[in-house]
C-alpha positions, 0 to 999 in steps of 0.5 A, spaced: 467 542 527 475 545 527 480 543 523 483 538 529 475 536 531 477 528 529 484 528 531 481 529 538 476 524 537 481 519 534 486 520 540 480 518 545 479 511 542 484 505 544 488 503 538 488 496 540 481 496 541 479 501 535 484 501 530 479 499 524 475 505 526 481 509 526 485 506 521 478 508 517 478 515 519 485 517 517 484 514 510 476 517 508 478 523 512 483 526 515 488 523 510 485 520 504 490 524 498 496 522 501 495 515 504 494 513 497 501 517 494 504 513 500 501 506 498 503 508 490 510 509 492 510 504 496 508 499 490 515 502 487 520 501 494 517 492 492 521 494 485 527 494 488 527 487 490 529 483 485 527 476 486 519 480 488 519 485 481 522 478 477 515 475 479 511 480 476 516 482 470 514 475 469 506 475 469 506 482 465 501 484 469 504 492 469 505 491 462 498 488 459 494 491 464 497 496 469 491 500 470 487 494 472 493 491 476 493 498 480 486 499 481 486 492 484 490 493 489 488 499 492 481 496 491 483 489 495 485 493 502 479 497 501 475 491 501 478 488 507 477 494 511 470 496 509 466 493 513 471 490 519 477 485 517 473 480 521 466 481 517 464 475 513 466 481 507 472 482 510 474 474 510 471 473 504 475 478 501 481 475 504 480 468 501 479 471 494 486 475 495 490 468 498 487 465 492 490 469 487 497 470 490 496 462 491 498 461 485 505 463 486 510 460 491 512 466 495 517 466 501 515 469 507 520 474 508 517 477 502 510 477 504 512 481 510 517 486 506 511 488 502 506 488 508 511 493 512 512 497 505 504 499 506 505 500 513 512 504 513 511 508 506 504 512 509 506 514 515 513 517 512 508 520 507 503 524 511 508 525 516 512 529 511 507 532 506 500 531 510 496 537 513 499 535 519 503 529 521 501 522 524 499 521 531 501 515 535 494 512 536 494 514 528 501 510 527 499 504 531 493 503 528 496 503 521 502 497 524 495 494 527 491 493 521 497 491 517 498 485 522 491 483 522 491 483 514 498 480 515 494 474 519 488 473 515 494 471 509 497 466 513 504 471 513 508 469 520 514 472 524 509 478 524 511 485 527 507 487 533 508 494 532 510 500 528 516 501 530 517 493 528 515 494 521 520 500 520 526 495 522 523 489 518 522 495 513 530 499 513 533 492 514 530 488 508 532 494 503 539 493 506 540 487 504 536 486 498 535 492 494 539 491 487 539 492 481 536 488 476 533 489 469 526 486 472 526 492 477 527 497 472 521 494 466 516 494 472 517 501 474 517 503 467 510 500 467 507 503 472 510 510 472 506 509 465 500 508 469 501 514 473 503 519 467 497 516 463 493 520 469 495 526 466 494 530 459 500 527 454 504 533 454 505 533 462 506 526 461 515 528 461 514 532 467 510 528 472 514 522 471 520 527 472 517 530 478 515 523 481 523 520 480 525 527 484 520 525 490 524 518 491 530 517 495 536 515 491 537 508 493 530 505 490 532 509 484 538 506 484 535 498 484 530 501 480 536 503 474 532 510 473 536 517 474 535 521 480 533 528 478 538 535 480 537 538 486 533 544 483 527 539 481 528 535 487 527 542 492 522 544 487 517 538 488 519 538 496 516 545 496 510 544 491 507 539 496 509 542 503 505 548 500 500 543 498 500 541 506 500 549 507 493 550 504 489 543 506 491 545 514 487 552 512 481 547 509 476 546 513 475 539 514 471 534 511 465 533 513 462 526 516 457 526 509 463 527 505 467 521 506 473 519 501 470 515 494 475 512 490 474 512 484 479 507 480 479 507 472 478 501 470 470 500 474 467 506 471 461 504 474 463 500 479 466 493 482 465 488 485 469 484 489 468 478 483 471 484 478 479 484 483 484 481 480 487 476 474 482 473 470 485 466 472 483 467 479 476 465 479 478 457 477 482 457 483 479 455 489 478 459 495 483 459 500 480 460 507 484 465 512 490 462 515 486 461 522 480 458 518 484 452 516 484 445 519 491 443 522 496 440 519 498 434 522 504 431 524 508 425 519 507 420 521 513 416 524 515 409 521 513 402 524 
């Protein structure tokens, strides 16, 4: 099998009609190390909106239990994916995700930025530190399957394509990244989450490293300080040589699919085990498809 083995394959399929499968293979094969650097630095572009980091400042979910609050998230879109958006699982754990934001009176355009930051942060990632960057099939198919979760959770005013999501993307951090305390207490939280992977005395430099790979308007709104230049070409160069040495790899075999292995389930999950405590005394919300018709207001006599 060559190095390019899959990248021919997937370049067979038709994106409208295949993008599970290949949104599937990018992320268990070809690209599983980056696709989850891209999703992490994509939890931290959602911090630079005031209005989205007061929310979660205000749940203390970073702060009492960050690890978890990662893993969960992560874990939910696996969920989704696994056995087909529009499997019975694949419902079921979108009922289970539209239970737990249920609680809380999100607007729409904010939905949309944190759905765009999952598909625009990857592709950005992997084009710049991936063995090789995306394909248009590739793209699309991550633009697909970002709209198809985005229906399943009742978000509208939905993107039809990537090159969609990319301007909903630039155009709401335009206009709503700025500073605010709250950005700066979840982003500290969660870099506490990211070093504590690594052993106490590296804890200082991964944090470093990480803030030199993020571009100066987030870390602006974050109120964290953007790192010299010498540290900032060092940590470019660090995962391009990365990129150098996984293209001289052979690839992985079909046997050997990415298996994430989150923290807080040592021995596994369920999808019972995702999110807050409290979500289960909520009910189940259905997809926004399965839900009955709201009617008209009925007009006065």
């Amino acid at each position: 099998m060559g190095r390019h083995s899959r990248l021919h394959r997937i370049e067979q399929l038709d994106p409208r009609e295949d993008h599970e499968r290949i949104f599937w293979l990018l992320t268990q094969y070809e690209f599983p190390w980056d696709y989850l650097q891209g999703v992490s630095v994509a939890f931290l572009r959602d911090y630079g909106v005031p209005r989205i980091s007061r929310l979660l400042d205000r749940t203390q979910e970073f702060e009492r239990a960050g690890q978890k609050r990662y893993d969960d998230t992560v874990l939910i879109a696996y969920e989704m994916v696994r056995e087909g958006m529009d499997s019975p699982h694949g419902r079921a754990t979108a009922r289970h995700l539209n239970r737990i934001h249920g609680r809380y009176r999100i607007p729409n355009e904010d939905y949309l930025y944190v759905l765009a930051t999952t598909v625009v942060g990857p592709k950005r990632w992997i084009d710049r530190y991936g063995w090789r960057p995306l394909s248009p099939h590739e793209t699309e198919s991550i633009a697909l399957v970002g709209r198809r979760m985005g229906e399943l959770m009742g978000i509208t005013g939905l993107p039809d394509d990537y090159a969609g999501f990319e301007r909903l993307h630039d155009s709401y951090e335009k206009e709503m990244f700025a500073y605010d305390p709250a950005n700066r207490r979840v982003a500290a939280a969660t870099l506490r989450v990211v070093t504590g992977w690594y052993p106490r005395p590296l804890r200082p430099l991964v944090a470093r490293l990480t803030l030199a790979l993020l571009d100066e308007p987030l870390l602006t709104a974050l109120g964290l300080p953007v790192q010299p230049r010498w540290l900032r070409t060092a940590a470019d160069r660090a995962l391009r040589v990365r990129a150098a040495v996984v293209r001289r790899m052979p690839p992985r075999p079909g046997w050997w699919r990415h298996r994430h292995k989150p923290r807080s389930y040592p021995f596994g999950w369920t999808l019972d085990d995702l999110g807050p405590h409290w979500a289960h005394g909520r009910p189940l919300e259905p997809p926004a498809e399965e839900r009955p018709p709201v009617p008209p207001p009925r007009r006065a006599p």
